[in-house]
C-alpha positions in Angstrom: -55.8 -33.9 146.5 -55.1 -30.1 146.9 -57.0 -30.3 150.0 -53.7 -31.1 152.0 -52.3 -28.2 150.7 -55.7 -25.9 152.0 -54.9 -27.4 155.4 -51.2 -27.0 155.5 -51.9 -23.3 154.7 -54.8 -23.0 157.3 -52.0 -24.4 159.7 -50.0 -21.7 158.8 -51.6 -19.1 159.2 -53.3 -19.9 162.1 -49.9 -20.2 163.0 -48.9 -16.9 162.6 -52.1 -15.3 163.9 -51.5 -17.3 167.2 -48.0 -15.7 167.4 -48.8 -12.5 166.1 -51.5 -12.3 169.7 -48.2 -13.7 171.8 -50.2 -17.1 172.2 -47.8 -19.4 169.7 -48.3 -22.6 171.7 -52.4 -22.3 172.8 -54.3 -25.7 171.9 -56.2 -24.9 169.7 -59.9 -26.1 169.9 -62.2 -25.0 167.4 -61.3 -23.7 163.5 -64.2 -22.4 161.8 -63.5 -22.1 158.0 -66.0 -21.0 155.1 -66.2 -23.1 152.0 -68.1 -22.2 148.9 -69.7 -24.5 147.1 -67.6 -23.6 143.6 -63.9 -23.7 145.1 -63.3 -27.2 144.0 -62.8 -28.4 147.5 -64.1 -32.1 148.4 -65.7 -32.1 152.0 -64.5 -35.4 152.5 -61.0 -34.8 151.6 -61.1 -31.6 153.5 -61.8 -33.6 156.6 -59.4 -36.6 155.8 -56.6 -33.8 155.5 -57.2 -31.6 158.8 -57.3 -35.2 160.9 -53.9 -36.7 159.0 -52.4 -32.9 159.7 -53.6 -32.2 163.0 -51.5 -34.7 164.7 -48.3 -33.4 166.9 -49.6 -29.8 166.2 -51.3 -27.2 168.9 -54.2 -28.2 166.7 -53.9 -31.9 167.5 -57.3 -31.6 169.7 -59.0 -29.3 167.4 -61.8 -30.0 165.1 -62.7 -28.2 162.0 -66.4 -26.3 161.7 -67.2 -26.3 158.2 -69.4 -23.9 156.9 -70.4 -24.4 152.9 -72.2 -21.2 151.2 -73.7 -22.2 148.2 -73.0 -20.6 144.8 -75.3 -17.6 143.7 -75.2 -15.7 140.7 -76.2 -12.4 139.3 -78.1 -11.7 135.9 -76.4 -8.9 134.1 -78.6 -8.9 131.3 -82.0 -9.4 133.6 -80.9 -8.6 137.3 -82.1 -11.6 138.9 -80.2 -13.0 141.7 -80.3 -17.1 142.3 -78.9 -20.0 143.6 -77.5 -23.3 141.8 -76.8 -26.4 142.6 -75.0 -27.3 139.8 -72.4 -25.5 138.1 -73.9 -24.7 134.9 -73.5 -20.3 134.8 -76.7 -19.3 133.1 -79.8 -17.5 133.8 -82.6 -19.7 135.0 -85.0 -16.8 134.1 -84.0 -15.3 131.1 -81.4 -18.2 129.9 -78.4 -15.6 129.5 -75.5 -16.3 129.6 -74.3 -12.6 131.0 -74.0 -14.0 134.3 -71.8 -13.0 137.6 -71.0 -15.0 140.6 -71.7 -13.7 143.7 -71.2 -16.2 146.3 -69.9 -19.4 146.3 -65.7 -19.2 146.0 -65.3 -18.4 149.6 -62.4 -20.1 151.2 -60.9 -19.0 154.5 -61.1 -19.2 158.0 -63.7 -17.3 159.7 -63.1 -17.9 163.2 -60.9 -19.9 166.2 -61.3 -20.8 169.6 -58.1 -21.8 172.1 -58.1 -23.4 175.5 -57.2 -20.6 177.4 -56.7 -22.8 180.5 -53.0 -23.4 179.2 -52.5 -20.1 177.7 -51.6 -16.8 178.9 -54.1 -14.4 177.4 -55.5 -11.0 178.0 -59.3 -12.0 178.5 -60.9 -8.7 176.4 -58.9 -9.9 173.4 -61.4 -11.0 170.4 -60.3 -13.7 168.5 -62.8 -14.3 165.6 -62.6 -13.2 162.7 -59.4 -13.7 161.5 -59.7 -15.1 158.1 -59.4 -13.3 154.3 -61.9 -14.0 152.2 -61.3 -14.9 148.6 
């Protein structure tokens, strides 16, 4: 289940991002990370993973927002964009196999929100946003 090792590194990261803005401690309360549908990540297990990591942490009152894109690909041979829902890579058009993805192996976190009731922070700071894609 690599999904303990996702978390573990969402941890860290958040982590460093907290004490990077001076705020190393701040409960954290919300984590927003994007998940595309093709980066072999179980929902279930991604769940079961923040909640068995979460504990003694300052994201032990957090929960995880989960956003899932779906995955899209591109045509090279007849442009056409589209969706799947399974992960077979061909053209539902023009059956070609010349195909690029173009959504769908997102995996990083897109936002976070602290209780700032415990935390010293400068109130025009924006805090979203603080994720890499890819």
């Amino acid at each position: 289940m690599h999904e303990v090792s996702i978390v573990a590194n969402i941890f860290r990261i958040m982590g460093e991002k907290l004490d990077s803005l001076g705020l190393g401690s701040a409960p954290v309360k919300k984590i927003k990370v994007v998940v595309g549908k093709f980066a072999n990540v179980v929902p279930a297990c991604l769940d079961f993973a923040f909640e068995m990591q979460k504990e003694g942490t300052p994201f032990e009152g957090a929960v995880m927002e989960t956003e899932f894109v779906p995955l899209k690909i591109r045509c090279n041979a007849c442009g056409e964009e589209m969706e799947l829902d399974e992960p077979f890579l061909f053209c539902r058009r023009c059956d070609s196999f010349q195909v690029e993805i173009v959504a769908g192996k997102e995996l990083y976190v897109d936002s976070f929100e602290i209780d700032d009731s415990e935390a010293p922070i400068d109130k025009e700071m924006e805090i979203t946003g603080v994720g890499n894609q890819g």
